[in-house]
Legacy VTK file of the C-alpha trace (Angstrom):
# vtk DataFile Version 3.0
C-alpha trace
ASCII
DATASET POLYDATA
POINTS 296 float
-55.099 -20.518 -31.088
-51.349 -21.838 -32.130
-51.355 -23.948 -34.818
-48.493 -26.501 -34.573
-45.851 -25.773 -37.132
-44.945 -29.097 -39.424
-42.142 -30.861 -38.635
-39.122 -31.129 -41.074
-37.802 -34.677 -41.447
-34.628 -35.272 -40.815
-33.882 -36.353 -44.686
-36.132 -33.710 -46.434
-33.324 -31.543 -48.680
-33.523 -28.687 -46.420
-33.489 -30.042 -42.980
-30.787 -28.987 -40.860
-29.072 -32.238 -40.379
-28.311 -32.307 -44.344
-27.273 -28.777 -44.241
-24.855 -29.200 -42.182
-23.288 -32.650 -43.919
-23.439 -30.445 -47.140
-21.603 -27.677 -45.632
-18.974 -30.298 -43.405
-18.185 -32.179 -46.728
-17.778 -29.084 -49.247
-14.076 -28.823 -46.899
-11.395 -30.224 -48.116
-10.025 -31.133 -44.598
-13.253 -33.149 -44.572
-12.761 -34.924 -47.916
-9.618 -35.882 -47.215
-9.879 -37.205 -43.809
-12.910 -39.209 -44.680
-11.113 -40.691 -47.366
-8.286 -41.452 -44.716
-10.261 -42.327 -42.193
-12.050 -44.792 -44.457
-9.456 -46.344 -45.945
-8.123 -47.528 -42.326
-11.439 -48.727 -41.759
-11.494 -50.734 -44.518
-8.396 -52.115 -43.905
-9.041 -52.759 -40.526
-12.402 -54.610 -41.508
-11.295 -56.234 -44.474
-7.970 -57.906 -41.794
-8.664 -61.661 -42.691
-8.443 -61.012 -46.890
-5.780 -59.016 -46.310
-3.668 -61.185 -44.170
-3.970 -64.987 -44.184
-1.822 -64.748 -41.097
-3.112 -65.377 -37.256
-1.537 -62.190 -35.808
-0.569 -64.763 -32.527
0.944 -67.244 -34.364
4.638 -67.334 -33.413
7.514 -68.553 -36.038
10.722 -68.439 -33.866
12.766 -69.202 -37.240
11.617 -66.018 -38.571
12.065 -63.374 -35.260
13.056 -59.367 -36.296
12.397 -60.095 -39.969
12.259 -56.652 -41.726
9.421 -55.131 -44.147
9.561 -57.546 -47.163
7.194 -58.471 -49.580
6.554 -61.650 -47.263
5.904 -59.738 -44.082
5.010 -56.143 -44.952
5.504 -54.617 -41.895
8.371 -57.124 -40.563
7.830 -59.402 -37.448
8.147 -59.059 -34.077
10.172 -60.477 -31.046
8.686 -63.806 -31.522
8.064 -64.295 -35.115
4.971 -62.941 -35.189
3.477 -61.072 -38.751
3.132 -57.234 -37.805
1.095 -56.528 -40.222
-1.692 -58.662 -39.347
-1.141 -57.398 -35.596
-1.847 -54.330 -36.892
-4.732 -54.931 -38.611
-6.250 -56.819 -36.182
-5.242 -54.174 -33.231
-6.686 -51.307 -35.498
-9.790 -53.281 -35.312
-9.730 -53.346 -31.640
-8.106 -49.490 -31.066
-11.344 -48.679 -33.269
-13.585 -50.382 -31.095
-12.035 -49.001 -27.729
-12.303 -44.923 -29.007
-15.701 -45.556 -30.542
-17.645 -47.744 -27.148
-15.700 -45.081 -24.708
-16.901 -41.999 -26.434
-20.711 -43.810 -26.783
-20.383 -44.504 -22.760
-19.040 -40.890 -22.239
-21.586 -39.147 -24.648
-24.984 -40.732 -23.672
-24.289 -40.806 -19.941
-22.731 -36.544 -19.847
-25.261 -35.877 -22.053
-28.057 -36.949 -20.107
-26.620 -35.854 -16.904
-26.238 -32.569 -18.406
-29.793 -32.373 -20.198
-31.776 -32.847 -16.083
-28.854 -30.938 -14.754
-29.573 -28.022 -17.088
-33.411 -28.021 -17.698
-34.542 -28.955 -13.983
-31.958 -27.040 -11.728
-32.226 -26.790 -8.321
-30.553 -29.156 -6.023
-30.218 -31.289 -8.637
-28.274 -29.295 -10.748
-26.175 -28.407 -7.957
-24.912 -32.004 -6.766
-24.421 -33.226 -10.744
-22.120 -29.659 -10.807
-20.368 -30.430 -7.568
-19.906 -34.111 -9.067
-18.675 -32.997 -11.852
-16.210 -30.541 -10.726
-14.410 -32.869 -8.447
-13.982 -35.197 -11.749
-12.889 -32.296 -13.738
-10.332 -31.553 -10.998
-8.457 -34.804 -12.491
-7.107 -34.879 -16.019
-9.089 -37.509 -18.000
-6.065 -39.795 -18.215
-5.077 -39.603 -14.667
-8.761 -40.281 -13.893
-9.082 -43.096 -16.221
-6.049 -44.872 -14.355
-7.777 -43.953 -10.708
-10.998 -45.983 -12.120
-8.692 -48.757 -13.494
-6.852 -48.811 -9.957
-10.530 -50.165 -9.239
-11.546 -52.370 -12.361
-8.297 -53.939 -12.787
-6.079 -54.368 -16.234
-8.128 -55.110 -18.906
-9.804 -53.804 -22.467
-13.201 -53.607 -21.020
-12.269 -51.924 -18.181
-9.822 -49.515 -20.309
-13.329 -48.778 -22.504
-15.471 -48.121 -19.443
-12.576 -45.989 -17.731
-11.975 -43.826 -20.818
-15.917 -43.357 -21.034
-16.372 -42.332 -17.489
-13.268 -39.689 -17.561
-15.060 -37.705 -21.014
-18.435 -37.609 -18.789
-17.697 -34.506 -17.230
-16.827 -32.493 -20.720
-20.103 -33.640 -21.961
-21.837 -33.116 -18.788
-20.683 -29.550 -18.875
-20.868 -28.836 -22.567
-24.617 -30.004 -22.627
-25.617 -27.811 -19.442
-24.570 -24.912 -21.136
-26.388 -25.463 -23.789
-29.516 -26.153 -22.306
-29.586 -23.943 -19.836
-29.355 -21.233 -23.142
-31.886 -23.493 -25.205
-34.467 -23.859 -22.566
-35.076 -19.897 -22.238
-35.726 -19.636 -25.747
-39.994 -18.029 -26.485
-40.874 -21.410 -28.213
-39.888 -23.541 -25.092
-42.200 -21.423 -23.229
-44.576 -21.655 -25.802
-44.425 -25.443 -25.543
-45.120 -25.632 -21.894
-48.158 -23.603 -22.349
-49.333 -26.048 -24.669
-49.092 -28.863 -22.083
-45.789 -30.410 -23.509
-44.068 -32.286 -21.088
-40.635 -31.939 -19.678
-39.830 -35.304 -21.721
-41.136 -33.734 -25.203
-39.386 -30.875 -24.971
-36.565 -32.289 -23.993
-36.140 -34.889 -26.569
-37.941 -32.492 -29.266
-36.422 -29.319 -28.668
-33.552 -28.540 -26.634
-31.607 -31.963 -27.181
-31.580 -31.664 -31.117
-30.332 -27.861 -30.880
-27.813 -29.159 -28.237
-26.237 -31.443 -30.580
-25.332 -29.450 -32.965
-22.413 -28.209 -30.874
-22.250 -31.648 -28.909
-21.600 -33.206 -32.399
-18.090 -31.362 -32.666
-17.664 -33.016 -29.434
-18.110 -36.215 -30.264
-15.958 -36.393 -33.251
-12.958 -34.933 -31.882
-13.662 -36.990 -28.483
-13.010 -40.334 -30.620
-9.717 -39.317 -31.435
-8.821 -38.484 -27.993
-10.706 -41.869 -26.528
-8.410 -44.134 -29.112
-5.099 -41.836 -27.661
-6.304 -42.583 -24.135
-7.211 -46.233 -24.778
-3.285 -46.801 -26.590
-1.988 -44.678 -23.927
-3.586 -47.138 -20.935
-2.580 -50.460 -23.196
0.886 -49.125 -23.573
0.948 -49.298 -19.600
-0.160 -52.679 -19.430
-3.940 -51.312 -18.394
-5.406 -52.239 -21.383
-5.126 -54.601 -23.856
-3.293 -57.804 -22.472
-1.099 -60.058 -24.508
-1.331 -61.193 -26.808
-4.045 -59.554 -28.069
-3.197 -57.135 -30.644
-3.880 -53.592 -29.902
-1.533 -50.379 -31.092
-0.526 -48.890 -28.188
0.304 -52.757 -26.531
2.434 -53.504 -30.302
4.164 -49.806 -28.829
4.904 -51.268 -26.189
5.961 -54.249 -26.886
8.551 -52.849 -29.966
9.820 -50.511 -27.730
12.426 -52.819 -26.333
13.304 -53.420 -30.125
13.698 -50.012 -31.166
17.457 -49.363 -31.938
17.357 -52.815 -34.161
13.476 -53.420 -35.257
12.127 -49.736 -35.920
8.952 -51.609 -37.604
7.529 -52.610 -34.525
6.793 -49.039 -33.273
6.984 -46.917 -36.176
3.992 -48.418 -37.966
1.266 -48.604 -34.452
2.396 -45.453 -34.398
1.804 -44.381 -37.648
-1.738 -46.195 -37.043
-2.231 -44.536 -34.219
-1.546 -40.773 -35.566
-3.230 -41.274 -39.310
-6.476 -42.372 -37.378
-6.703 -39.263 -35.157
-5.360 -36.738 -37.474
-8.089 -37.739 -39.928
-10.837 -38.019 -37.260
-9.910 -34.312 -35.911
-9.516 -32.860 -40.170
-13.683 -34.052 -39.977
-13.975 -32.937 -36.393
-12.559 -29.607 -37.333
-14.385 -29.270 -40.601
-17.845 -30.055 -38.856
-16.919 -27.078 -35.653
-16.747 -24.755 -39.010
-19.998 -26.058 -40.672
-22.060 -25.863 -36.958
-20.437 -22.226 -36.633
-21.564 -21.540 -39.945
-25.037 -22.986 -40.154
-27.952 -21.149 -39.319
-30.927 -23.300 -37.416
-34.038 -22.336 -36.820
-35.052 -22.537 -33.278
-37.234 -25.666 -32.915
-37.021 -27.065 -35.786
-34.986 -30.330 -35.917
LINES 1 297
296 0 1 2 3 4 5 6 7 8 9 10 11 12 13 14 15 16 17 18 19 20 21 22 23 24 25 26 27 28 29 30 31 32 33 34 35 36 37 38 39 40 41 42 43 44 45 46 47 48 49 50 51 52 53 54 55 56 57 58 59 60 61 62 63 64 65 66 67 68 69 70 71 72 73 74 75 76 77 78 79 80 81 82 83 84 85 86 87 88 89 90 91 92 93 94 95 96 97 98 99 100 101 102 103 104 105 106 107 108 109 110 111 112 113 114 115 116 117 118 119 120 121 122 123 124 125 126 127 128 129 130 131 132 133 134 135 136 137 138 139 140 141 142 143 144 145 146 147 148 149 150 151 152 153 154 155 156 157 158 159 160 161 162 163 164 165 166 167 168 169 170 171 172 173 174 175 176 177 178 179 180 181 182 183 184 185 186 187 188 189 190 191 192 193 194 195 196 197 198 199 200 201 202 203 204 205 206 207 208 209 210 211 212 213 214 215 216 217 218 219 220 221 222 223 224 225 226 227 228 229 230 231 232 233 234 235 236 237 238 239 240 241 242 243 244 245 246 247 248 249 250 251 252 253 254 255 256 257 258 259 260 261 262 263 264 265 266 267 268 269 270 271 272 273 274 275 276 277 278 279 280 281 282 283 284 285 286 287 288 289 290 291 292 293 294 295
């Protein structure tokens, strides 16, 4: 008779989830976009201490002022502090890349977890589905669904998060479809575990090692997608403050106010490059880390 094999906790010293932190964070990249990516957090969270301003708040006396120590970032069209538009649109940017990745992620992931493990017919209409999405480049998809929704941030979030199904979807079938011929999943069904137990306890905590690398880098490209859509006028709607609307909005400005696109900009680049430094540095660690099968 078997005898079932302990079960590592997830913050013993030697389970696999602090493995791989240890081995993510020992990269430089790592440190330093952490650090980076923090500090815009921060900054981002910390908008009303920094800024006594109401980033709507229009001063017509005070339209196209340049960086100063007054206005940091200059002002825009209007008269309106850029710097606590920016603040309060990195707040919102944030928000957009992290709920579209979270609607993307935990819908393709659990598409892809019954597509892979229960095949069939199943598995072939979720592959057919998918394919026709995949036959549409996220962006252009996420401006079919928005055709749909109509303008707005919510809709922007739940159109970015549908069009990054499919790459989860796909990535996670793989890896279950691998995972799920593995001796101890067969082991497991002969001792009466059911198809939710080892999914949930087996093949989805191997799958997420690689679905992790996913993730990360998928933020970056959700907040590109989600300034990309409010930069069309899809998104974000004025005058809420949101980078790629301040792009927008500056760009009629840029020969004689170079402030009003050069720092969303700069918000919007510093924020992904630092998010893909960690994204990289974790695709190292998972290709570097050895995990036991089974064992969370």
């Amino acid at each position: 008779m078997m005898s079932a094999e302990p079960r590592t906790s997830p913050f013993h010293m030697d389970s696999p989830g602090l493995r791989l932190l240890r081995q993510t964070f020992r990269s430089r990249s790592a440190q330093l976009g952490s650090l980076l990516l923090l500090i815009l957090i921060l900054a981002c969270a910390a908008a009303p201490l920094l800024s006594n301003k109401d980033p709507n708040e229009m001063d017509p006396s005070n339209t196209l002022q340049p960086p100063s120590l007054k206005y940091p970032m200059g002002t825009d069209g209007i008269g309106r502090d850029a710097f606590a538009r920016f603040l309060y649109g990195g707040q919102l940017s944030l928000r957009v890349g992290l709920v579209a990745m979270a609607i993307g992620a935990v819908f393709g992931i659990l598409l892809g977890l019954v597509s892979g493990y229960f095949g069939g017919w199943l598995d072939m209409f979720i592959s057919w589905l998918t394919d026709i999405l995949l036959a549409f480049p996220d962006i252009l998809l996420a401006l079919a669904i928005l055709a749909i929704l109509g303008p707005g941030i919510i809709n922007a979030m739940v159109a970015v998060g549908i069009a990054f199904i499919p790459s989860f979807m796909r990535l996670t079938r793989s890896s279950v479809l691998a995972i799920r011929e593995m001796s101890y999943i067969e082991a497991t069904r002969a001792l009466g575990g059911s198809h939710l137990q080892i999914l949930w306890t087996h093949i989805l905590p191997n799958a997420m090692r690689t679905l992790l690398v996913l993730v990360t880098l998928g933020i970056g490209s959700s907040i590109l997608a989600g300034a990309a859509l409010s930069f069309l006028g899809l998104g974000a709607q004025p005058p809420t403050p949101e980078w790629g609307a301040m792009l927008n909005a500056g760009q009629k400005f840029v020969r004689q106010a170079w402030w009003l696109t050069v720092f969303p900009g700069l918000g919007i680049f510093l924020t992904i490059l630092a998010i893909n430094l960690v994204g990289d540095a974790i695709s190292d660690a998972v290709a570097g880390t050895v995990v036991m099968p089974g064992k969370r």
